[in-house]
C-alpha positions as CSV (number, residue, x, y, z in Angstrom):
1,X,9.9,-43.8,4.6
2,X,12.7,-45.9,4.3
3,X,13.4,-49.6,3.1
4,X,14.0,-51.9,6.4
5,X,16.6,-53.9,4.3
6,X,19.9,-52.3,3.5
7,X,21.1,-52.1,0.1
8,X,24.8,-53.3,-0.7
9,X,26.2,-52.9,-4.1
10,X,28.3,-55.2,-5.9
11,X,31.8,-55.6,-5.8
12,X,33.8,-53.4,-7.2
13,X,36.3,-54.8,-10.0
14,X,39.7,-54.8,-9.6
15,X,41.0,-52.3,-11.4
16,X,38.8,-49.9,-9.6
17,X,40.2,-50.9,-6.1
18,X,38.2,-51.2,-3.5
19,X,34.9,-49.3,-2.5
20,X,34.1,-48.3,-5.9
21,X,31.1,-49.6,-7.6
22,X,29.9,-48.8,-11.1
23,X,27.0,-46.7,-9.5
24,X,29.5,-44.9,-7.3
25,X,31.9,-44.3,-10.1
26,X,29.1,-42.7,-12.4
27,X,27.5,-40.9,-9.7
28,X,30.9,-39.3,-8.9
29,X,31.5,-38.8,-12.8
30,X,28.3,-36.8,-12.8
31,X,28.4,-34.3,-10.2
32,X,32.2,-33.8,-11.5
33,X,30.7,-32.7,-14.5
34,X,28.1,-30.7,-13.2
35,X,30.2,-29.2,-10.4
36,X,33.5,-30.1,-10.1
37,X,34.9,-26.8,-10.5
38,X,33.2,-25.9,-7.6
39,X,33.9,-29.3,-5.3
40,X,37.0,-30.7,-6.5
41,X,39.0,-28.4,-9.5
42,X,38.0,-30.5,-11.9
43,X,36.6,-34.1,-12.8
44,X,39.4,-36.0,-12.3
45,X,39.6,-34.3,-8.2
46,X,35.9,-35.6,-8.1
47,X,37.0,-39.1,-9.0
48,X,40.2,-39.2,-6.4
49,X,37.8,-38.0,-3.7
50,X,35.6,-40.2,-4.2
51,X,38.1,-43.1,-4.4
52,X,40.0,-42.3,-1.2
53,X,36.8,-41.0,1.2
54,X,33.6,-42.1,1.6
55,X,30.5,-41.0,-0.3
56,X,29.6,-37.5,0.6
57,X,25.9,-35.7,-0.4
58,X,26.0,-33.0,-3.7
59,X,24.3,-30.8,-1.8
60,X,22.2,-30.1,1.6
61,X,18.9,-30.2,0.0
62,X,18.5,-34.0,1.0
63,X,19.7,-34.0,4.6
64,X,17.3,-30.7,5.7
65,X,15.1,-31.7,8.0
66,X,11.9,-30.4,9.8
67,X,10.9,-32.2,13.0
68,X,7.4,-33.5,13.0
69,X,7.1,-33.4,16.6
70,X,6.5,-29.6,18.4
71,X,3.8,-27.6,19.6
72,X,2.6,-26.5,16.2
73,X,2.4,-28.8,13.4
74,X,5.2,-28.4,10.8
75,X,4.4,-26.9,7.5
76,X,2.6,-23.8,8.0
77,X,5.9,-21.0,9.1
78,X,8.1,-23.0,6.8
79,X,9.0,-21.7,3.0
80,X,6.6,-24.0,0.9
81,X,9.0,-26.7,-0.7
82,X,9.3,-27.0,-4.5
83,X,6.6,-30.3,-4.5
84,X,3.7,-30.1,-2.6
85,X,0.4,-32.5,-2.3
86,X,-2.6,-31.7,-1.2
87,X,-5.0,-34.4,-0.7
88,X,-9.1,-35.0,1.5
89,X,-10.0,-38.0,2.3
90,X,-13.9,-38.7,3.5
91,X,-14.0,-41.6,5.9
92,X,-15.5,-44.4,5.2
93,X,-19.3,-45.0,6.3
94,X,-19.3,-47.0,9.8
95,X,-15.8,-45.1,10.8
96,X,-16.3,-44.0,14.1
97,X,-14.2,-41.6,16.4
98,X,-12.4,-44.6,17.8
99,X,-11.4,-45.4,14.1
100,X,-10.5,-42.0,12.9
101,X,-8.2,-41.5,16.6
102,X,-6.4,-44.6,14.8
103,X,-5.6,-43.0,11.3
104,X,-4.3,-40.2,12.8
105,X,-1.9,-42.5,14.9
106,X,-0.8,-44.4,12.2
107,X,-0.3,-40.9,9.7
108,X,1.7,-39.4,13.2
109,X,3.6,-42.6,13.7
110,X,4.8,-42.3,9.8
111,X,5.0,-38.9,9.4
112,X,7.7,-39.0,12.9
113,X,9.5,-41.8,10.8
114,X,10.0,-40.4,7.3
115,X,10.5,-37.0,8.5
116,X,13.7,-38.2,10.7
117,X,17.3,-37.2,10.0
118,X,20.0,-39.4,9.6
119,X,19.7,-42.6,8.2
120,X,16.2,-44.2,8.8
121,X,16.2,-46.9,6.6
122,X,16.4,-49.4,9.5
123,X,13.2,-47.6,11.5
124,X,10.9,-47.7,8.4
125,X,7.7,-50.3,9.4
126,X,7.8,-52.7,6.8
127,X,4.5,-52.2,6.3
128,X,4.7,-49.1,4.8
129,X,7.8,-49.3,2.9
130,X,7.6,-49.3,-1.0
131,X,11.5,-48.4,-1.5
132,X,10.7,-45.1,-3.6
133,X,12.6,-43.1,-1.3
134,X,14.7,-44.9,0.8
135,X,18.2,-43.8,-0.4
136,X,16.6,-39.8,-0.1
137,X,17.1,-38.1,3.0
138,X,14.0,-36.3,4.2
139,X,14.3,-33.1,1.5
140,X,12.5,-30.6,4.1
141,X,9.7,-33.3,4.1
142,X,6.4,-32.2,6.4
143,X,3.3,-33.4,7.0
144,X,0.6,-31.7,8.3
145,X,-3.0,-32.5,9.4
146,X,-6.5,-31.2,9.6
147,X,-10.1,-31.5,9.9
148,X,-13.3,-30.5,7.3
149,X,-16.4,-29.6,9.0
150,X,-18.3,-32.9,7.3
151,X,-15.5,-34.5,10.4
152,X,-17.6,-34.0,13.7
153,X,-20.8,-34.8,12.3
154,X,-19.3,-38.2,10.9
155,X,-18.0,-38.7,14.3
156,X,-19.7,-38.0,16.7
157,X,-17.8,-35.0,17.8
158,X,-20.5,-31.9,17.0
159,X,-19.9,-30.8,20.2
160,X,-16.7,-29.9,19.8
161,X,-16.8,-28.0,16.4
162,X,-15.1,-24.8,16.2
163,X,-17.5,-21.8,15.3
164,X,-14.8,-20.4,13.3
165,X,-15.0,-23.6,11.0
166,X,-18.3,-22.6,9.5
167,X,-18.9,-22.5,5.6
168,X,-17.0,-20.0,3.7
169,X,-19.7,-17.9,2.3
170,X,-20.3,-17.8,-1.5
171,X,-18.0,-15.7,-3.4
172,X,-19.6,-13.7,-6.8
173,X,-16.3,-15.2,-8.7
174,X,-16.5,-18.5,-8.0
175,X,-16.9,-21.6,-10.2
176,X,-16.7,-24.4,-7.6
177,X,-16.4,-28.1,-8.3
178,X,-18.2,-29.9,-5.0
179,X,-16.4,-33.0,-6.3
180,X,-13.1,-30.9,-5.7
181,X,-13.6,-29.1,-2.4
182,X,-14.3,-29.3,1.6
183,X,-13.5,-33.3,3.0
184,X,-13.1,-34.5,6.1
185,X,-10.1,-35.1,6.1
186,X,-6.7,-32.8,4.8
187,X,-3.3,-33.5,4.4
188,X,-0.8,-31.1,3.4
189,X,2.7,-32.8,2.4
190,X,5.8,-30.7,1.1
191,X,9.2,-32.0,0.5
192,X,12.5,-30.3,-1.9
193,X,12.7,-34.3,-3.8
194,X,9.9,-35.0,-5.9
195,X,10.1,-38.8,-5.1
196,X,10.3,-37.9,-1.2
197,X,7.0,-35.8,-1.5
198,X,4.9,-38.9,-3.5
199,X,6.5,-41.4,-1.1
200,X,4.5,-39.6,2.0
201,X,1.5,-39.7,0.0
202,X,1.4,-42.6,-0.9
203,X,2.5,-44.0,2.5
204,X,-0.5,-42.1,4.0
205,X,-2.3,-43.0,1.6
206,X,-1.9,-47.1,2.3
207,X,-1.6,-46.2,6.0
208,X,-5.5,-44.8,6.2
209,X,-6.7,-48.3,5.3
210,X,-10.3,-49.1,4.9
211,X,-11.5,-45.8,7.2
212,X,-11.3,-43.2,4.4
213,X,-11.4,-43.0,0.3
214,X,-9.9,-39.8,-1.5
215,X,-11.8,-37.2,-2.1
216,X,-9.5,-35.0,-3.8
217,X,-6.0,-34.8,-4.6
218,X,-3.8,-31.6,-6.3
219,X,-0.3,-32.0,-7.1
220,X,2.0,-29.0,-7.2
221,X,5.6,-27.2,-7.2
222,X,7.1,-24.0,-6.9
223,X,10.9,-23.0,-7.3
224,X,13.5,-25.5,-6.4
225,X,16.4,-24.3,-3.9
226,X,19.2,-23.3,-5.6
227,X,17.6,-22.3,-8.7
228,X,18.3,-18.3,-8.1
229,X,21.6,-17.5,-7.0
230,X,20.3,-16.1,-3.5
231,X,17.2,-16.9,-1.5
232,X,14.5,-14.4,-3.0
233,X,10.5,-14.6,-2.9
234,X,9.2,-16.9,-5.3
235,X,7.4,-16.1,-8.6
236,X,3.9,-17.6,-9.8
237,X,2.8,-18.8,-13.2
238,X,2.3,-15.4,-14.2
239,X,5.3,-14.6,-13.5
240,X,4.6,-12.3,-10.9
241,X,7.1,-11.9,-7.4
242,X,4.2,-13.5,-5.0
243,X,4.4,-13.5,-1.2
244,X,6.3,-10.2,-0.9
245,X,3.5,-9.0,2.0
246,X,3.1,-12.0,4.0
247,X,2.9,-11.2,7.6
248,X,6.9,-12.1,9.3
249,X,7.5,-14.7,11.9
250,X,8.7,-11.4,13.7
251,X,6.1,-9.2,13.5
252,X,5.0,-8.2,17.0
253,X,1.8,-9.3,16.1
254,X,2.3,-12.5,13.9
255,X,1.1,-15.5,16.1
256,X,-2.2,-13.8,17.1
257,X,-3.2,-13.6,13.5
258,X,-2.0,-17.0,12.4
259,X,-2.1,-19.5,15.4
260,X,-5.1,-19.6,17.6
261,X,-4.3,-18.3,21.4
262,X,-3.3,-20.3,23.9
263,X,-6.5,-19.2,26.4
264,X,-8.7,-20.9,23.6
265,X,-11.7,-22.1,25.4
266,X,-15.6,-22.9,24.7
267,X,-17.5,-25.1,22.2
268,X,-19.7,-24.9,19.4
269,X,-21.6,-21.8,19.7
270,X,-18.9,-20.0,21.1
271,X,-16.9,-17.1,20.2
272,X,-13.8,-18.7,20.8
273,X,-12.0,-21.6,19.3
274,X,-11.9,-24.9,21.7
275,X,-9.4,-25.9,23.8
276,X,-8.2,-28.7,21.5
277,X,-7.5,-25.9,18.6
278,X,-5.5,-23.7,21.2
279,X,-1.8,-23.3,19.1
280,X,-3.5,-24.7,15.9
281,X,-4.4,-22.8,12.9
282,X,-6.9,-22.5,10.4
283,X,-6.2,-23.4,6.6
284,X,-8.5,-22.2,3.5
285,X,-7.6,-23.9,0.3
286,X,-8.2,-22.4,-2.7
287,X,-7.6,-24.4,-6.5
288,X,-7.5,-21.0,-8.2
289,X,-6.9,-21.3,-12.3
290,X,-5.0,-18.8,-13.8
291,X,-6.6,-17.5,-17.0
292,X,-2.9,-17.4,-18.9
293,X,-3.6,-16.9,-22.4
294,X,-5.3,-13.8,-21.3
295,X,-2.9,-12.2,-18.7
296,X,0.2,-13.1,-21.3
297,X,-1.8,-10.9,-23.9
298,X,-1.3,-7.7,-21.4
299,X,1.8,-5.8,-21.6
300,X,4.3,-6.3,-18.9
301,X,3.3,-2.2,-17.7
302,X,-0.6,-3.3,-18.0
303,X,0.2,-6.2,-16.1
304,X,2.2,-4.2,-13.2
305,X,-0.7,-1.7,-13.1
306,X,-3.0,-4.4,-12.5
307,X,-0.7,-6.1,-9.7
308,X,0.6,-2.7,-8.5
309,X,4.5,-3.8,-9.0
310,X,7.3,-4.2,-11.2
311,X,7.5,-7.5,-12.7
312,X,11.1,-7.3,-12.8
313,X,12.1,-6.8,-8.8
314,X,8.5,-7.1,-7.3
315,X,9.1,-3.3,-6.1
316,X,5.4,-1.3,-5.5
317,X,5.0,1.4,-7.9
318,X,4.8,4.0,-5.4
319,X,8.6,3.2,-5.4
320,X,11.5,1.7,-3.7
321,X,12.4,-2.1,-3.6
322,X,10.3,-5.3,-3.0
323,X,10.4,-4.3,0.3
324,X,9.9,-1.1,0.7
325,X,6.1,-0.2,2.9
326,X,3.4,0.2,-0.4
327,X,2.3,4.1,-0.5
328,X,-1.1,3.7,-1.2
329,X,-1.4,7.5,-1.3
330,X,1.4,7.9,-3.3
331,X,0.8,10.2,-6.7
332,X,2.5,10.0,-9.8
333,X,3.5,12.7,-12.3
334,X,0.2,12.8,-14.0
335,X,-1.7,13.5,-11.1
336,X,-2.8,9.5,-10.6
337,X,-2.8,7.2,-7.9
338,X,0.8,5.7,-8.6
339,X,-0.8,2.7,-6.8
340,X,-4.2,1.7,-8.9
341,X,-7.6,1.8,-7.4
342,X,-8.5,-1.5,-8.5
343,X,-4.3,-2.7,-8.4
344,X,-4.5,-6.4,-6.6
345,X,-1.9,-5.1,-3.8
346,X,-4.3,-2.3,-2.6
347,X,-7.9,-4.5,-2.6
348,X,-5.8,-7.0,-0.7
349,X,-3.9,-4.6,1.4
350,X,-4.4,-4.8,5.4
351,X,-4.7,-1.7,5.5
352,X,-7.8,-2.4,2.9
353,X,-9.3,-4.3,5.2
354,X,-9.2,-3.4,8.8
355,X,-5.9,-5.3,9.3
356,X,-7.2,-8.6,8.1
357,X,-4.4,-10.6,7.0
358,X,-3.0,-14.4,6.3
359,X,0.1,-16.3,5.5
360,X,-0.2,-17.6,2.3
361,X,2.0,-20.7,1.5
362,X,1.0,-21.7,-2.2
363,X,2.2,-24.1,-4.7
364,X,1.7,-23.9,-8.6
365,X,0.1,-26.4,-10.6
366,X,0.0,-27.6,-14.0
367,X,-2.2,-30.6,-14.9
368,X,-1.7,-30.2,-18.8
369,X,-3.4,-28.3,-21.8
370,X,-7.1,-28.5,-22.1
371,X,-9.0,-29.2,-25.1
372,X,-9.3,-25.5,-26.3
373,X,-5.4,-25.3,-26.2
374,X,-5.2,-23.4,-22.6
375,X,-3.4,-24.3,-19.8
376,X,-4.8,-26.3,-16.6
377,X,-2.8,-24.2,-14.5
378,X,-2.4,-21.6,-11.5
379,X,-2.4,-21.3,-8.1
380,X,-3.2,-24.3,-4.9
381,X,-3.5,-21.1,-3.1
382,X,-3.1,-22.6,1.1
383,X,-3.9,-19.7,3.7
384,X,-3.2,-19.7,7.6
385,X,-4.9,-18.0,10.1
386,X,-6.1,-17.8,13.4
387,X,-9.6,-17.2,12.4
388,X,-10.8,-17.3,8.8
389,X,-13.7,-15.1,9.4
390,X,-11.1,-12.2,10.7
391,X,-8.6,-13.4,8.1
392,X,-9.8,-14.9,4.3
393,X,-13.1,-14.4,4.2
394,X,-13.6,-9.9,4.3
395,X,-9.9,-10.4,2.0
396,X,-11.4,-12.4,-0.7
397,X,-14.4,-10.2,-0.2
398,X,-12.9,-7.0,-1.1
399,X,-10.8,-9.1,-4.1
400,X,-13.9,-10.1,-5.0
401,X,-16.1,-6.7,-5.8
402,X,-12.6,-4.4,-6.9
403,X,-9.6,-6.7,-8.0
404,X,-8.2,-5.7,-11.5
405,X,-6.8,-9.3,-11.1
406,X,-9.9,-11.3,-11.2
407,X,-10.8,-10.7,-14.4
408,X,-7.9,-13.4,-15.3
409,X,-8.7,-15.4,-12.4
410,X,-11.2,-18.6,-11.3
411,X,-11.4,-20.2,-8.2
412,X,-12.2,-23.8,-9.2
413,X,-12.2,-25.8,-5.6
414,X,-12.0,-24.5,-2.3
415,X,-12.2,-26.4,1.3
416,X,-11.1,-25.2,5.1
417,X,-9.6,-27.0,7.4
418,X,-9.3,-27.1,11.6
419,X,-5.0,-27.6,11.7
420,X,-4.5,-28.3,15.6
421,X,-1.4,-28.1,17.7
422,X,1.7,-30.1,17.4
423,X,2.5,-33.5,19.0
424,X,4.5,-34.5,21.3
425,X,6.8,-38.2,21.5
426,X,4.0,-40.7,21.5
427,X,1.1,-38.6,21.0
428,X,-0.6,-37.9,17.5
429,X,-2.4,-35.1,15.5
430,X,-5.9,-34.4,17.1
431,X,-5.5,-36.4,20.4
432,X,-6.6,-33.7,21.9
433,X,-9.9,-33.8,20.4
434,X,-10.3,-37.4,19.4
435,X,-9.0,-38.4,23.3
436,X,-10.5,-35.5,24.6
């Protein structure tokens, strides 16, 4: 969000003419030096633009917007931006369903405003304003919503629990912090300006009031646009093309495996999902630490053996590009699988696992160097689908028992969420339910 006062700069002096102020000029200066061969020809064409017009944006990545309001809540189709929070919140003891229904009004009311286009500066409630972001336009900003299990007990609302939102079952490779993982409450922000991203946080944050407390927050980032010199899938700490097999927004079967059908129907102890959830989705977070110092002792062709692709394009090593269909049966020259029994991109294959799959949106993290001189670092590994017991759980499964991978893996905090549908104007996240 936006500051409800408008800024205005000094005047410029004289020998500037008019509409230049010091902040102007240097901005200008700046982005002629970066780019002016590209905008202007040169410097001094920045500066005469800038003097005769008026001030223009460096580059998109500010004014992209994504509309809070829809059927499906933003943030789960779209690229994950290049800063990301993800944050629980347990509500406070006494908060009731009426009480809840009102923090998700508030964090729909301010997610609508600081995800507008334009120039919303004069629509920001006051209330919420802090001024961290308000000459930033909304950098790709979403915000999306969900609820932990803990949720419908606290509120009243055990009736209306999805079966699919039972416990994920222990995993043999886990090392789970409690203090870290499940909540009642989840909020997944993303946003291309690092400022934009921590304003929405903290805006939530102060717009949740008494009702809740943090449970658990993790900060992370992934590529920032522009960085490569075409849009390409993004790489993970270990360097490693990651994402290259996500299901496609155009796969003929993409919305039954990541949205929950329309026909939804039932309550707790039913097969299906409820009504409510019908168009929502179904998130499983993951804080998974990559082991580095151990991975970065491999050799780059021990490394693709254990992913089951080439480090440098992300091809399989059955062959072709980073696109090209993985030949699981594929043998190479010395009569082995050219595709490794235990190679990460079989065990998690769909094809593995009779068709499960999930659209994982991740961000890295990095939270510093730890006493023994390793990295804090890895994966917030964020997976959509429309049922985690069909999707995640026979995956991670499989990973678990046969994935070269794991050996240089931990999964450290782990939680799953109930996303619903979109809102409409005037309605909020989980009306449905909360109303319902």
């Amino acid at each position: 969000m936006k500051s409800t006062k408008r800024v205005h700069e000094p005047a410029a002096p004289a020998d500037q003419g008019p509409g230049i102020s010091r902040r102007r000029l240097l901005g200008t200066a700046g982005a002629a030096g970066a780019a002016g061969l590209v905008v202007g020809g040169g410097a001094g064409a920045g500066v005469a633009r800038a003097v005769g017009d008026g001030p223009t944006a460096l580059t998109t990545v500010g004014s992209a917007h994504i509309p809070f309001e829809g059927a499906r809540q933003a943030g789960i189709v779209e690229p994950a931006q290049a800063h990301g929070h993800l944050v629980a919140f347990d509500l406070a003891p006494g908060t009731d369903r009426k009480a809840a229904a009102a923090v998700l009004r508030r964090w729909s009311d301010a997610a609508r405003t600081m995800t507008q286009p334009g120039n919303p500066e004069v629509t920001t409630p006051a209330a919420y304003d802090d001024q961290v972001a308000y000459d930033a336009g909304p950098s790709s900003l979403t915000v999306t919503f969900g609820f932990g299990r803990s949720f419908f007990g606290r509120t009243g609302l055990t009736a209306h629990l999805p079966e699919a939102l039972a416990p994920l079952p222990d995993f043999a490779g886990d090392a789970l912090d409690p203090k870290r993982s499940n909540g009642d409450l989840w909020v997944q922000i993303g946003a291309d300006d690092a400022l934009v991203a921590f304003h929405a946080l903290r805006v939530i944050q102060k717009a949740t009031g008494d009702a809740a407390r943090v449970r658990w927050q993790m900060n992370g980032f992934n590529r920032a646009p522009g960085a490569t010199a075409h849009p390409m899938t993004g790489r993970n700490l270990m360097g490693q093309i990651d994402g290259t097999n996500n299901p496609k927004p155009d796969d003929a079967d993409f919305q039954q495996r990541i949205f929950v059908p329309e026909h939804a129907g039932g309550g707790a102890g039913s097969s299906a999902s409820p009504a409510w959830m019908a168009g929502g989705s179904y998130a499983v977070v993951r804080r998974i630490r990559m082991l580095l110092d151990s991975w970065d002792h491999l050799s780059v062709a021990r490394q693709e053996k254990v992913i089951g692709r080439r480090k440098s394009d992300g091809a399989p090593l059955s062959g072709g590009t980073e696109f090209t269909p993985v030949d699981l049966d594929k043998v190479g020259p010395d009569g082995a699988l050219a595709i490794a029994g235990d190679a990460h991109i079989r065990v998690a294959a769909p094809a593995s696992n009779g068709g499960a799959a999930m659209l994982r949106r991740a961000f890295s993290y990095h939270d510093g160097i730890g006493t023994d001189g390793a990295p804090d670092a890895g994966l917030l590994f964020v997976a959509w689908q429309a049922d985690p017991v069909k999707g995640f759980v026979p995956v991670q499964r499989k990973l678990d028992g046969g994935d070269g991978l794991s050996r240089f893996l931990r999964h450290e905090a782990s939680g799953l969420f109930a996303v619903p549908p979109g809102c409409g104007p005037g309605e909020y996240v989980g009306q449905a339910l909360l109303e319902g």
